[in-house]
C-alpha positions in Angstrom: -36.2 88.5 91.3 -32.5 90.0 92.6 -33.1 93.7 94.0 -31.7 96.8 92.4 -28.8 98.1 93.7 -29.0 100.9 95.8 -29.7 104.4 93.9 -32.5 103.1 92.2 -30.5 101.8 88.9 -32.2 98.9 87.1 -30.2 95.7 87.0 -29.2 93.2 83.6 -29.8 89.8 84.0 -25.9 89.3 83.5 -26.2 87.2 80.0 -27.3 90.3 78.2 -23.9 91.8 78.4 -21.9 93.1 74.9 -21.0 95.8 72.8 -22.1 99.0 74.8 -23.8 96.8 77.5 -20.6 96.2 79.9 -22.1 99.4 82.4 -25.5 100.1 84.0 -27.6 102.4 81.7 -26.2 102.5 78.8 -28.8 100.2 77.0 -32.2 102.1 78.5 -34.1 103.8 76.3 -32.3 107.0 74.4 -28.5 106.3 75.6 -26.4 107.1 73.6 -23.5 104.4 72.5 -19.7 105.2 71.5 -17.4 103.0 70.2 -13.7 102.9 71.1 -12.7 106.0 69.5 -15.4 108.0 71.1 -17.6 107.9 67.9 -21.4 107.5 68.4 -22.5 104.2 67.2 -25.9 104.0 65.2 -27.8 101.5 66.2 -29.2 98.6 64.8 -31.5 95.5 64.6 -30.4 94.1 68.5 -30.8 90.7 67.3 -29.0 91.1 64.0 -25.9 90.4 65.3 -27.1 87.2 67.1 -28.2 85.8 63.6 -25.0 86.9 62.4 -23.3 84.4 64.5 -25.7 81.5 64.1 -24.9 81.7 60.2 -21.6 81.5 60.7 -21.7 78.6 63.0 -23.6 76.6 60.8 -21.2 76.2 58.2 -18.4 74.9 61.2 -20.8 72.5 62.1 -21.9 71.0 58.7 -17.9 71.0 58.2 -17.7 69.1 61.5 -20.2 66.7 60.6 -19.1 65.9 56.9 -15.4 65.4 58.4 -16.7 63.0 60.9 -18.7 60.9 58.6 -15.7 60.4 56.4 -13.5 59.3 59.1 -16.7 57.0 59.6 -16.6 55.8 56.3 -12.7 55.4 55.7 -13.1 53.4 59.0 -15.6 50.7 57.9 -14.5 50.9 54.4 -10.4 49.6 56.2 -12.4 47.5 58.7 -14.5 45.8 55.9 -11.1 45.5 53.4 -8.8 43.8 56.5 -12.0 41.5 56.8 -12.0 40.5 53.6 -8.0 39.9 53.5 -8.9 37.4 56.5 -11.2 35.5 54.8 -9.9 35.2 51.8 -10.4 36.8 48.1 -14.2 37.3 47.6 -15.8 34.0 45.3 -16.2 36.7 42.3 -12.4 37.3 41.6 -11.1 34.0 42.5 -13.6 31.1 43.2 -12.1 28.0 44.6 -12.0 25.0 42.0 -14.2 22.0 42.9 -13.5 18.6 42.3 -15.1 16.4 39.7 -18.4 14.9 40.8 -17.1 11.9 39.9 -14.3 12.1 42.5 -16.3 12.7 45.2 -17.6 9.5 46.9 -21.3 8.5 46.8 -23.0 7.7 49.9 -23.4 4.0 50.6 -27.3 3.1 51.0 -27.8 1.3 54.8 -26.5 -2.4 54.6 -28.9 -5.3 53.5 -29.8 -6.9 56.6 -28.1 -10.2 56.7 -30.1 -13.6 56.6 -29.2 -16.7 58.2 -28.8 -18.6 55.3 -27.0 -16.9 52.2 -27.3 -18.4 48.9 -24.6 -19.9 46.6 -23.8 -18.0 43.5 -21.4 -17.6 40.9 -17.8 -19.0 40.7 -15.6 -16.6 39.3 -12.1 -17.8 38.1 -9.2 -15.5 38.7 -6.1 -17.3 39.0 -3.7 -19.9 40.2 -4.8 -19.8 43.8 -5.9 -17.6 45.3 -5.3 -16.5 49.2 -6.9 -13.1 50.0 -9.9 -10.8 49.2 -10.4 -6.9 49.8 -12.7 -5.0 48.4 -13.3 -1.2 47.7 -15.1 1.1 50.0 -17.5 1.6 47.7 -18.0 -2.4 47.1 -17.6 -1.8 43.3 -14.5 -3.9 42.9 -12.7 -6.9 44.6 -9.0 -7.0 44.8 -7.9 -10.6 45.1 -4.2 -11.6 46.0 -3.2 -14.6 43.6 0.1 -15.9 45.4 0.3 -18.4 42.3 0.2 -16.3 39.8 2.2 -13.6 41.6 0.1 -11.0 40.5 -3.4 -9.0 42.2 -6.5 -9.8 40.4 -9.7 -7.1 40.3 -12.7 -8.3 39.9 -15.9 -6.0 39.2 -18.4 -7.1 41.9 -21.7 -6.2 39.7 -20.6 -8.5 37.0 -18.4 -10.7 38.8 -15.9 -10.3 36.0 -12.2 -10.1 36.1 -11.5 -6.4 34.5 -7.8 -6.4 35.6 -4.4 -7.9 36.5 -1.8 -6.3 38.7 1.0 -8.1 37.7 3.5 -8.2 41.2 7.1 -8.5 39.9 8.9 -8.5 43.6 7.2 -11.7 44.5 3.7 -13.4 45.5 1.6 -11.0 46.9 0.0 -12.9 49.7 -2.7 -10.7 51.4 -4.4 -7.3 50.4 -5.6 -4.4 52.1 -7.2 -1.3 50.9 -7.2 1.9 52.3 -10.4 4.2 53.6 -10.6 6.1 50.1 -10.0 3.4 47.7 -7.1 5.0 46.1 -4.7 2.8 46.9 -3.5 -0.9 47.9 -1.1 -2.6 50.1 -0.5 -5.9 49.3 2.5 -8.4 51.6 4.8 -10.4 49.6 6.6 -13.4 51.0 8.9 -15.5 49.7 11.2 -17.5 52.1 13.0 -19.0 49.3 13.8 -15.9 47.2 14.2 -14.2 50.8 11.3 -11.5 49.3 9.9 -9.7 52.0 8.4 -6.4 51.6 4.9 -4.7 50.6 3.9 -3.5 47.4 2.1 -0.2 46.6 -0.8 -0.1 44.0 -2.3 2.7 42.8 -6.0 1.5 42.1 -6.8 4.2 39.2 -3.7 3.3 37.6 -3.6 -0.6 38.3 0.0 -0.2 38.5 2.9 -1.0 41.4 3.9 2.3 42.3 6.5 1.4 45.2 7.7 -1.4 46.7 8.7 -1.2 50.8 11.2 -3.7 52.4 9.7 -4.7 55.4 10.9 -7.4 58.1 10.9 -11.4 57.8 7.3 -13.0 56.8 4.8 -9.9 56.4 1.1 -10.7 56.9 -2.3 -9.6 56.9 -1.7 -5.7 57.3 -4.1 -3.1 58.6 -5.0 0.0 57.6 -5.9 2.7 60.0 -9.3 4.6 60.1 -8.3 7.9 58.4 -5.9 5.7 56.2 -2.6 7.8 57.7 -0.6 4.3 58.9 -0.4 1.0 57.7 0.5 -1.9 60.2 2.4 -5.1 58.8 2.3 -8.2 61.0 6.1 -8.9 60.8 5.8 -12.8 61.8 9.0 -14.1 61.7 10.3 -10.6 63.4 8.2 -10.4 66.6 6.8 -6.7 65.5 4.5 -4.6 63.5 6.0 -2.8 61.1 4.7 0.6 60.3 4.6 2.2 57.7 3.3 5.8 56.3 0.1 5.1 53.8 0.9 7.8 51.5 4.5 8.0 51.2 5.0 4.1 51.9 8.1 5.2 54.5 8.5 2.9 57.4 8.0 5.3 60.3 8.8 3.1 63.3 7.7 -0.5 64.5 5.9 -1.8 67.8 7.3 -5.0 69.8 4.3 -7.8 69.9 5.0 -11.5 71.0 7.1 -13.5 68.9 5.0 -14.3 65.8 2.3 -12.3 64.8 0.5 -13.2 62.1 -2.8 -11.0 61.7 -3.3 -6.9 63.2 -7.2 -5.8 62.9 -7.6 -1.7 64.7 -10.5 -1.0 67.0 -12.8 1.3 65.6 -10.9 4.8 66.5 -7.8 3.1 65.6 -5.9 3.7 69.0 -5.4 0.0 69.6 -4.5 -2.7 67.4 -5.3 -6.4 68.3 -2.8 -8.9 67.1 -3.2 -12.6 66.4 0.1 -15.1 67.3 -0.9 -18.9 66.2 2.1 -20.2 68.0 1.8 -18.3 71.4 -2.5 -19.1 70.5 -2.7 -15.6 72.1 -4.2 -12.0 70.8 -1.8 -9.3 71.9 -3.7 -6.0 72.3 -1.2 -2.8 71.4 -1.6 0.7 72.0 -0.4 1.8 68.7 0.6 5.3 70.3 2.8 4.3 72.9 3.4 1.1 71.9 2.7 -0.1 75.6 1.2 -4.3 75.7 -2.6 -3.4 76.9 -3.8 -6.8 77.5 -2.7 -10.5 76.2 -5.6 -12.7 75.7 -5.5 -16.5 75.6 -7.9 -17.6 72.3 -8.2 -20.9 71.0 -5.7 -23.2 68.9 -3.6 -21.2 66.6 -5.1 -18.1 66.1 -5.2 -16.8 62.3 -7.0 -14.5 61.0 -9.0 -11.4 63.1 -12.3 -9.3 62.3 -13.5 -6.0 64.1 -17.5 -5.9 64.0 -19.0 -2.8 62.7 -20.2 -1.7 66.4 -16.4 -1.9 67.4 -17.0 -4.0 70.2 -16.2 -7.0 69.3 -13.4 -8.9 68.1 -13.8 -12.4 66.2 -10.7 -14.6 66.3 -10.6 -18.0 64.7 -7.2 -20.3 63.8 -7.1 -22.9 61.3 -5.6 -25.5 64.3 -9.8 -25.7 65.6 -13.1 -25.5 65.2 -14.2 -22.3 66.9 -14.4 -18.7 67.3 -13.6 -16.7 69.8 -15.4 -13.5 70.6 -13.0 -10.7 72.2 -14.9 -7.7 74.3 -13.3 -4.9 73.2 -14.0 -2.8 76.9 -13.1 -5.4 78.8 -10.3 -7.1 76.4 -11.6 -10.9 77.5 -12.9 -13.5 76.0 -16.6 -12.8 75.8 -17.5 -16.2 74.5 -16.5 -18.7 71.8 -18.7 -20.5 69.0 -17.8 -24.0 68.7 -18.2 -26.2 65.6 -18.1 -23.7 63.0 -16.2 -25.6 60.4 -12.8 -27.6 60.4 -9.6 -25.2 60.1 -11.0 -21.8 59.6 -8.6 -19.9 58.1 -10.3 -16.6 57.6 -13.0 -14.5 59.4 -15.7 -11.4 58.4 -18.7 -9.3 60.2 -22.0 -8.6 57.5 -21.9 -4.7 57.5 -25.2 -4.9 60.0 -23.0 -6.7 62.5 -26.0 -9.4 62.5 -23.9 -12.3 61.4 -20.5 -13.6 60.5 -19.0 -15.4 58.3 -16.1 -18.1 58.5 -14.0 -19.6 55.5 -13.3 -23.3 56.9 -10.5 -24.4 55.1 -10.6 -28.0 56.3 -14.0 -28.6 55.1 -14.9 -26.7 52.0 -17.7 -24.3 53.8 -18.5 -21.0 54.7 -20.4 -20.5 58.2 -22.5 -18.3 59.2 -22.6 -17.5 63.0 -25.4 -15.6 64.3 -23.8 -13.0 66.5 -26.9 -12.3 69.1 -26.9 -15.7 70.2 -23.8 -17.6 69.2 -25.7 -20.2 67.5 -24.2 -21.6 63.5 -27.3 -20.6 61.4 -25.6 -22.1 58.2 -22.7 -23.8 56.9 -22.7 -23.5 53.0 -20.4 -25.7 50.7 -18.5 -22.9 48.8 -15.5 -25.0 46.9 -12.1 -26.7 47.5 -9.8 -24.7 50.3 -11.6 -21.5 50.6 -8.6 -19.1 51.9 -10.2 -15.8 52.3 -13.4 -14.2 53.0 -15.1 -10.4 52.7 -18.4 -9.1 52.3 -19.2 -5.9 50.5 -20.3 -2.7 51.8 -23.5 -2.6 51.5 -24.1 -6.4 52.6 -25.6 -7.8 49.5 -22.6 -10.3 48.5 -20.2 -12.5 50.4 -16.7 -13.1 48.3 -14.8 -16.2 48.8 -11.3 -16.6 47.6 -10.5 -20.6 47.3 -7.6 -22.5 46.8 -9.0 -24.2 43.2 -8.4 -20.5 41.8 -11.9 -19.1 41.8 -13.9 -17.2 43.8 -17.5 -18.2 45.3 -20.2 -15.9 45.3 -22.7 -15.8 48.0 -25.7 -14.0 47.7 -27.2 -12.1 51.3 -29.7 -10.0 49.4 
């Protein structure tokens, strides 16, 4: 405790200073207070005025508090609102439209394993003769390119009945290719005598010609990249690939290959395309980005037709001049290994969706052979028809389609 000061007087603590309190002995017992004007001052309750002060601060501070809590709320109320104009309009006032269920494609079931030995089904006639097969991503129909008849042919692959003609008035459509989501079709037409050389554009709901795209001298077997965005025509009496954009059908640029290309298959991320050249007997491998010559690989006799296998690492290369297949290693681009004796003059090549086997359509002979890829060994060769030209199996590896020259196509069943 502080001492007194001298004299005697009693000290304050020093926070019990006020109104009549600012001078030693004016609070004790009996004093007397004045106010300004000398006037005595009656006293009162001492902690009245302390209580006075307490009520009015409370009313400040409930004021302070509700002021804050609406800046709170105006804060999260603008945060929330500048959210929501990021996002997008909230599902309730304007939910996004959906597309039919019937435009949205079903998932494929996991291939049918592939047997050595197919059987022999169904001939289907669809034209004069035909040269090429594609079918849809979802295997449900076969578009068949009738040279003959100068017109593309579909053929429902459940039924094996022709449900269609695509009549091609620029010329005879020679090869087909379909892109990733079925909705269209690129077919080559050649004629040397007419001096025709272009591609035709179908639109596959419609079943109609849509556009027709001049293209260099003798377009091939095109290829269509992975997400469907380019289309790359084997120009083979123009030493290039044309290119062309899938859905506007403009040529956007062309890449240099040896002199005449005949076939283009893509690896599987599409970055390079592999090119067949019967009279060089080489396969030219392209980076389609650059355009740069990644590897040139010696095959056998006149090379003709190409096939990617579903793994991507492998490319199967056979020409209607021999006997064989060659097998291309896509890592290494070299010859892996070549299957001899798989037919006379093979004129067209495809992998069974479970990479297992694959299939040759041996023009010379009248067969389709089936080549075990594990070991390289001819499991089959199965008499199909006069001239078989073209060759594909459908997605889910139950049927093997083969176009032939007699104007029918063979049906082989793998299921």
């Amino acid at each position: 405790m502080a001492e007194p000061p001298a004299g005697g007087a009693a000290t304050r603590p020093p926070h019990e200073s006020g109104p009549g309190r600012g001078h030693w002995g004016t609070d004790l017992p009996g004093a007397r207070q004045l106010d300004a004007a000398g006037r005595e001052r009656r006293p009162g309750h001492p902690h009245r005025p302390k209580h006075r002060r307490r009520r009015h601060r409370r009313p400040a501070l409930a004021l302070l508090v509700g002021l804050a809590l609406a800046v709170l709320a105006v804060v999260l109320w603008r945060g929330g609102d500048d959210a929501g104009r990021g996002a997008g309009p909230p599902a309730a006032v304007a939910p996004q439209e959906t597309a039919p269920a019937e435009t949205v494609p079903a998932a494929l079931p996991p291939p049918t394993p592939s047997p050595a030995t197919p059987v022999l089904g169904a001939s289907v006639p669809v034209g004069s003769g035909p040269s090429h097969v594609a079918v849809t991503p979802d295997g449900r129909l076969a578009y068949v390119a009738d040279p003959a008849g100068r017109a593309v042919v579909v053929v429902d692959t459940a039924s094996g009945a022709v449900v269609g003609t695509v009549p091609v008035a620029e010329g005879p459509p020679q090869q087909v290719a379909v892109t990733p989501d079925g909705q269209r079709a690129f077919a080559s037409v050649h004629d040397p005598e007419a001096g025709v050389n272009a591609v035709v554009v179908l639109d596959l709901a419609a079943g109609t010609v849509v556009d027709t795209v001049p293209t260099g001298r003798g377009p091939h077997t095109a290829a269509v990249s992975p997400d469907g965005a380019r289309i790359y025509v084997p120009v083979s009496l123009g030493a290039h690939l044309d290119v062309l954009d899938a859905r506007t059908g403009v040529q956007v640029g062309h890449l240099d290959t040896t002199p005449n290309p005949h076939a283009v298959v893509l690896g599987a991320d599409g970055r390079l395309a592999y090119v067949a050249d019967p009279v060089a007997s080489v396969v030219s491998v392209l980076d389609v980005a650059t355009g740069d010559v990644a590897a040139t690989i010696p095959v056998g006799s006149g090379p003709h037709a190409l096939a990617a296998s579903p793994d991507g690492t492998r490319v199967a290369v056979v020409g209607r001049a021999g006997e064989e297949v060659s097998l291309i290693d896509t890592a290494t681009q070299t010859v892996a290994g070549t299957v001899p004796g798989v037919g006379a003059g093979p004129q067209h090549v495809a992998y069974a969706p479970d990479g297992r086997h694959l299939y040759t359509a041996n023009a010379g002979d009248g067969t389709v052979s089936v080549v075990d890829t594990a070991t390289g060994a001819v499991t089959a060769r199965v008499p199909t028809g006069s001239t078989p030209t073209g060759v594909a199996v459908l997605p889910d590896g139950s049927r093997v389609l083969v176009t032939h020259g007699d104007g029918t196509v063979r049906v082989l069943a793998t299921a």
